[in-house]
FIMIMI-627493 format. One record per atom (N, C-alpha, C): atom name; x negated, y negated, z negated; residue number from 1. Coordinates in Angstrom, 1 decimal. Example, Ala and Ser with C-alpha at 12.3 -4.5 7.8 and 13.67 -1.06 7.14 Angstrom:
2
LONU  atom  xx  yy  zz  seq
LONU  N  -13.2  5.7  -7.8  1
LONU  CA  -12.3  4.5  -7.8  1
LONU  C  -13.2  3.3  -7.8  1
LONU  N  -12.8  2.2  -7.1  2
LONU  CA  -13.7  1.1  -7.1  2
LONU  C  -12.9  0.0  -7.9  2
***
This chain:
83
LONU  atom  xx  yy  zz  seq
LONU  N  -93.4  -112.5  -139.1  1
LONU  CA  -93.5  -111.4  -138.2  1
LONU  C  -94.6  -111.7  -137.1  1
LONU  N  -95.8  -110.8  -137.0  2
LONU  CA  -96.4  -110.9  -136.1  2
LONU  C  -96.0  -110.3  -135.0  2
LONU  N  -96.7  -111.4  -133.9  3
LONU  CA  -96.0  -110.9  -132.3  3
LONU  C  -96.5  -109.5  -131.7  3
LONU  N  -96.2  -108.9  -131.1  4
LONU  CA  -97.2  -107.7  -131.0  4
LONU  C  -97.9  -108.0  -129.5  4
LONU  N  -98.6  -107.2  -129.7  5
LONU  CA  -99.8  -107.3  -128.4  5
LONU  C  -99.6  -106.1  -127.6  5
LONU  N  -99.3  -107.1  -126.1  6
LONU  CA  -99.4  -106.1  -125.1  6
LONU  C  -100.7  -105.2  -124.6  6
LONU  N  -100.4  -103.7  -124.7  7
LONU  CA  -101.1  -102.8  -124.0  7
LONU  C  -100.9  -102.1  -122.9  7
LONU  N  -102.1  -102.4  -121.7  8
LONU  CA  -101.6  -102.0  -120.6  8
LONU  C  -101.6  -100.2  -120.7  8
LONU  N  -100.6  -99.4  -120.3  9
LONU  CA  -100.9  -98.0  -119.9  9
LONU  C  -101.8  -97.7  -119.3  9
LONU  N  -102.5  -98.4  -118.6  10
LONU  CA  -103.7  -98.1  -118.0  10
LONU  C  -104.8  -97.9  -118.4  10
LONU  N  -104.8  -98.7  -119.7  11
LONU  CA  -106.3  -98.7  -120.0  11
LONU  C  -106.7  -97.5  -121.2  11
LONU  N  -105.4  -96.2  -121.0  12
LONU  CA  -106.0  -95.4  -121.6  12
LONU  C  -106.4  -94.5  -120.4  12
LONU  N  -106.6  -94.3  -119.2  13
LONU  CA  -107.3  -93.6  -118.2  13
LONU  C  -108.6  -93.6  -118.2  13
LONU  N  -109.5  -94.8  -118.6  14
LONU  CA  -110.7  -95.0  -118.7  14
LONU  C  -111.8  -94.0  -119.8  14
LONU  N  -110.5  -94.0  -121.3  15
LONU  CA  -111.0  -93.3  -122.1  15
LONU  C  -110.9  -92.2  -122.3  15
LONU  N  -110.2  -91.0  -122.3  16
LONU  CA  -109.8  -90.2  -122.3  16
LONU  C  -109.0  -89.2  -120.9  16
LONU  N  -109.7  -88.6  -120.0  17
LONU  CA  -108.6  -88.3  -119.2  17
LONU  C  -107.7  -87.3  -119.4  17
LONU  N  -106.4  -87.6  -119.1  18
LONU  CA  -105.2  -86.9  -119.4  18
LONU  C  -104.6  -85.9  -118.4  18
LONU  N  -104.5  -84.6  -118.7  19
LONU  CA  -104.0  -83.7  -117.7  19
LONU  C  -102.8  -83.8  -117.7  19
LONU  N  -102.4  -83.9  -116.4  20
LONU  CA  -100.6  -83.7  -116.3  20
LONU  C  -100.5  -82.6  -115.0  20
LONU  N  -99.5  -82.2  -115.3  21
LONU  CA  -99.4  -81.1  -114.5  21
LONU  C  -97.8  -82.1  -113.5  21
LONU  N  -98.1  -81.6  -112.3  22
LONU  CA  -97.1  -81.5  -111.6  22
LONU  C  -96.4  -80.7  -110.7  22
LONU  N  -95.1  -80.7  -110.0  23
LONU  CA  -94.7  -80.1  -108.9  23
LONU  C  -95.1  -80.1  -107.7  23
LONU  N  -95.1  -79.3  -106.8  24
LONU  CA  -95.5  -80.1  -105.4  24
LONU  C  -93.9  -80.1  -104.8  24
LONU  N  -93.6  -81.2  -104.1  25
LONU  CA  -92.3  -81.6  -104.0  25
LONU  C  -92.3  -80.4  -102.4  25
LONU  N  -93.3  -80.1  -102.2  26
LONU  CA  -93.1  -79.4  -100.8  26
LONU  C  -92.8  -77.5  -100.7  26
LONU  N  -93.6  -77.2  -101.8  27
LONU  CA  -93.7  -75.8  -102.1  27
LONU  C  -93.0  -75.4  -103.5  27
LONU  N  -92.9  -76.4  -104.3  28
LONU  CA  -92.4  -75.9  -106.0  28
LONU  C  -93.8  -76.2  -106.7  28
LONU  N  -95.2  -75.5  -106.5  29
LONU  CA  -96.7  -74.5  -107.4  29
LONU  C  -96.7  -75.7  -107.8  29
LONU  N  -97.3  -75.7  -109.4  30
LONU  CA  -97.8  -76.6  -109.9  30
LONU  C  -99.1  -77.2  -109.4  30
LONU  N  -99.4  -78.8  -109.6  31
LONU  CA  -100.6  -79.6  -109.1  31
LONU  C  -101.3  -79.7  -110.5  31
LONU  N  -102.3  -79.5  -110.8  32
LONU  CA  -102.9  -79.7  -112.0  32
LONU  C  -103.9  -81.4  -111.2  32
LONU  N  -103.5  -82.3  -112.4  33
LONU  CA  -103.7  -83.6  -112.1  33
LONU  C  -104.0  -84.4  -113.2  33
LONU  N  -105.7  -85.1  -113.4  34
LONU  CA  -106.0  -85.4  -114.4  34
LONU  C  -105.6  -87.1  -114.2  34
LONU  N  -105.3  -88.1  -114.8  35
LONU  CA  -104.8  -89.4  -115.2  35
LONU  C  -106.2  -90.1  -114.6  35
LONU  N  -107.4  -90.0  -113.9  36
LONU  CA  -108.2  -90.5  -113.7  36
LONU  C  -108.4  -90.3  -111.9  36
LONU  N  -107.8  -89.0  -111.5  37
LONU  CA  -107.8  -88.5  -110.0  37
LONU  C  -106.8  -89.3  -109.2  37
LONU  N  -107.0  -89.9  -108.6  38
LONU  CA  -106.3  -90.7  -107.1  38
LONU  C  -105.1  -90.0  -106.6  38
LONU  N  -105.7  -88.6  -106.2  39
LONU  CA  -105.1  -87.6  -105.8  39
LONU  C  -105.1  -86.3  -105.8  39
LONU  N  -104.2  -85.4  -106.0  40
LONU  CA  -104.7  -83.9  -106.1  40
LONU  C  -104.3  -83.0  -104.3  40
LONU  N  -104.1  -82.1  -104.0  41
LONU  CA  -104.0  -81.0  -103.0  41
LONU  C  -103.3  -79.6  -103.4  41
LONU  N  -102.3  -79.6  -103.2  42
LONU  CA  -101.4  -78.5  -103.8  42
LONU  C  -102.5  -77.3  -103.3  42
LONU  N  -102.3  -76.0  -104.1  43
LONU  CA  -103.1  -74.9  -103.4  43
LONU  C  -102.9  -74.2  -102.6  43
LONU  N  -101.4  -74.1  -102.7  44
LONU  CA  -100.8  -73.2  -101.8  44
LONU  C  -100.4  -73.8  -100.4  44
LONU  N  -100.1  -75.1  -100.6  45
LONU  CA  -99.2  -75.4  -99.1  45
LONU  C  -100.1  -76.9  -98.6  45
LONU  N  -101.3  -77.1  -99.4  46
LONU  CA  -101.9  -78.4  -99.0  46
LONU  C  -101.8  -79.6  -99.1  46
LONU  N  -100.4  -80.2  -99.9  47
LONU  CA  -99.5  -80.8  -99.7  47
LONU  C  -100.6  -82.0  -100.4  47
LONU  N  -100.6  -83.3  -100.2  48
LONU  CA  -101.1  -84.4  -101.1  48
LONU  C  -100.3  -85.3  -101.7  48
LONU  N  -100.6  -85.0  -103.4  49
LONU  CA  -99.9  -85.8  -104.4  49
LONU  C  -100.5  -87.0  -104.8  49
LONU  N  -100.3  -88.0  -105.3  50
LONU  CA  -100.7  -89.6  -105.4  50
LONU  C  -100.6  -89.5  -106.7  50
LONU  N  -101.2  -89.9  -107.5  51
LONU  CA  -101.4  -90.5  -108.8  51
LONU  C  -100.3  -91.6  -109.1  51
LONU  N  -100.0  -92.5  -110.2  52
LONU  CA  -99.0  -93.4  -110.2  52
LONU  C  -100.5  -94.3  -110.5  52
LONU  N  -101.7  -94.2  -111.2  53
LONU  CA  -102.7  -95.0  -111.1  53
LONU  C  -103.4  -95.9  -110.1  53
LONU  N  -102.6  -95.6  -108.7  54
LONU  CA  -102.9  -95.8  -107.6  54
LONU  C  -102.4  -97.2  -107.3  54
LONU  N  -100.8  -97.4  -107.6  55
LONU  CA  -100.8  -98.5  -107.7  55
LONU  C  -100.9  -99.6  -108.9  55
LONU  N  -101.1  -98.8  -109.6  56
LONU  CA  -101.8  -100.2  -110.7  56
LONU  C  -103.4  -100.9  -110.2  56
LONU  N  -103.9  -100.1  -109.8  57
LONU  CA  -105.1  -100.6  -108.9  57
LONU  C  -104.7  -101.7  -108.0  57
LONU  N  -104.4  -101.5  -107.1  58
LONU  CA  -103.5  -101.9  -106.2  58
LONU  C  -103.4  -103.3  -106.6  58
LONU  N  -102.0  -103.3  -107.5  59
LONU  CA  -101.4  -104.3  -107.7  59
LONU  C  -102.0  -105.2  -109.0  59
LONU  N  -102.4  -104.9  -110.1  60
LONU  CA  -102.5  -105.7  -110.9  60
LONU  C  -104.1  -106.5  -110.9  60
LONU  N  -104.0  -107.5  -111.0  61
LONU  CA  -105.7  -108.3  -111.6  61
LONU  C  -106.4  -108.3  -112.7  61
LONU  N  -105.8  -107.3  -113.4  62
LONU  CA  -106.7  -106.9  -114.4  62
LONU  C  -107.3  -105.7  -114.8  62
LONU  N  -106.9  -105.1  -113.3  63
LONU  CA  -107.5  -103.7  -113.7  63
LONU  C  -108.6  -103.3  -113.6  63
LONU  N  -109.5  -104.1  -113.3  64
LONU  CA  -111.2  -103.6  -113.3  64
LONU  C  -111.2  -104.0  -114.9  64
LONU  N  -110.4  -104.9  -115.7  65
LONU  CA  -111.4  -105.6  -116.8  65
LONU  C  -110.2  -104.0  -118.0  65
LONU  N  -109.6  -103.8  -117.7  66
LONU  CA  -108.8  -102.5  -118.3  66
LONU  C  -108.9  -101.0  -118.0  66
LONU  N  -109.3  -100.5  -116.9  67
LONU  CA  -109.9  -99.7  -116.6  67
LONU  C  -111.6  -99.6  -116.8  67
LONU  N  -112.4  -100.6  -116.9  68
LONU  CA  -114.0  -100.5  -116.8  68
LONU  C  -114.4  -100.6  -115.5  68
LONU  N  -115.3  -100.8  -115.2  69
LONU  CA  -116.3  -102.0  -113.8  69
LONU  C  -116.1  -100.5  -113.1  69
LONU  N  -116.7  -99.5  -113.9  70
LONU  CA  -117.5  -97.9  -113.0  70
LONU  C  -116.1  -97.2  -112.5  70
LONU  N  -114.9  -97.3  -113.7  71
LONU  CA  -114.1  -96.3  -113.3  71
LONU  C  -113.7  -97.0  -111.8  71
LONU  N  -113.2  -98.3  -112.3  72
LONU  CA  -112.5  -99.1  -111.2  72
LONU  C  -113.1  -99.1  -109.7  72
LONU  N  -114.3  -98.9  -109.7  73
LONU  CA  -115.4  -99.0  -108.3  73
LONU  C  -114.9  -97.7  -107.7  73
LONU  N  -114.8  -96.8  -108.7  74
LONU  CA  -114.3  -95.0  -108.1  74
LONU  C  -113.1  -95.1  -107.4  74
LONU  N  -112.8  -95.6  -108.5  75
LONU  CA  -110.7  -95.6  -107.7  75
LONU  C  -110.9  -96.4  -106.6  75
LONU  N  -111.4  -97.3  -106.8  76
LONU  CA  -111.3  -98.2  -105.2  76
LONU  C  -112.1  -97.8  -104.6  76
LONU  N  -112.8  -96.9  -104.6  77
LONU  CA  -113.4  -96.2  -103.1  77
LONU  C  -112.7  -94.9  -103.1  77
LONU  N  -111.9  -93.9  -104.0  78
LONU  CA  -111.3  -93.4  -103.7  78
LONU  C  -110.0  -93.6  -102.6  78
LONU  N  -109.5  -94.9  -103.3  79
LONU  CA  -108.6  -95.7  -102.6  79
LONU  C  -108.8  -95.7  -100.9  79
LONU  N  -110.3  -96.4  -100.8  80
LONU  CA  -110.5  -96.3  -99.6  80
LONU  C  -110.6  -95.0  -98.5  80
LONU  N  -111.3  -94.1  -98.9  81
LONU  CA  -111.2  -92.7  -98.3  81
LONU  C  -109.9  -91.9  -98.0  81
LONU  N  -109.3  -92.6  -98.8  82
LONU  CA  -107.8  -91.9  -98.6  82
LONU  C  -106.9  -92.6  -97.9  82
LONU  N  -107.3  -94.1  -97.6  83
LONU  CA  -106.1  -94.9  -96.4  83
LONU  C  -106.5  -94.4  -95.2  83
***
């Protein structure tokens, strides 16, 4: 039996970005939210939603080499403009 190889969830953000649609926990309206965006802005009530990609940045040391050099530079200056 071969062992299987870990894949991080992250490193499909780079390739492909994925729309997910969300709630806004403040008003109900849906947040249209692509897997590559930091953050979105509800329409209606302004509200700011976070990505869950936010903390994999954050936290793990391999996320520039699983995300890509360029994506990774975005998020972390997105990162920055938003603390």
């Amino acid at each position: 039996m071969r062992p299987m190889k870990f894949k991080c969830p992250g490193s499909c953000h780079g390739n492909t970005p994925q729309l997910e649609i969300r709630r806004c926990p403040e008003c109900g309206n849906e947040i249209e939210m692509f897997s590559v965006d930091m953050k979105a802005e509800c329409d209606r009530c302004g509200f700011t939603v976070y990505n869950d990609i936010r903390q994999c940045i954050e936290v793990c040391t391999h996320a520039e080499e699983c995300l890509g050099a360029e994506m990774y530079r975005k998020l972390m200056a997105d990162k920055e403009l938003s603390s």
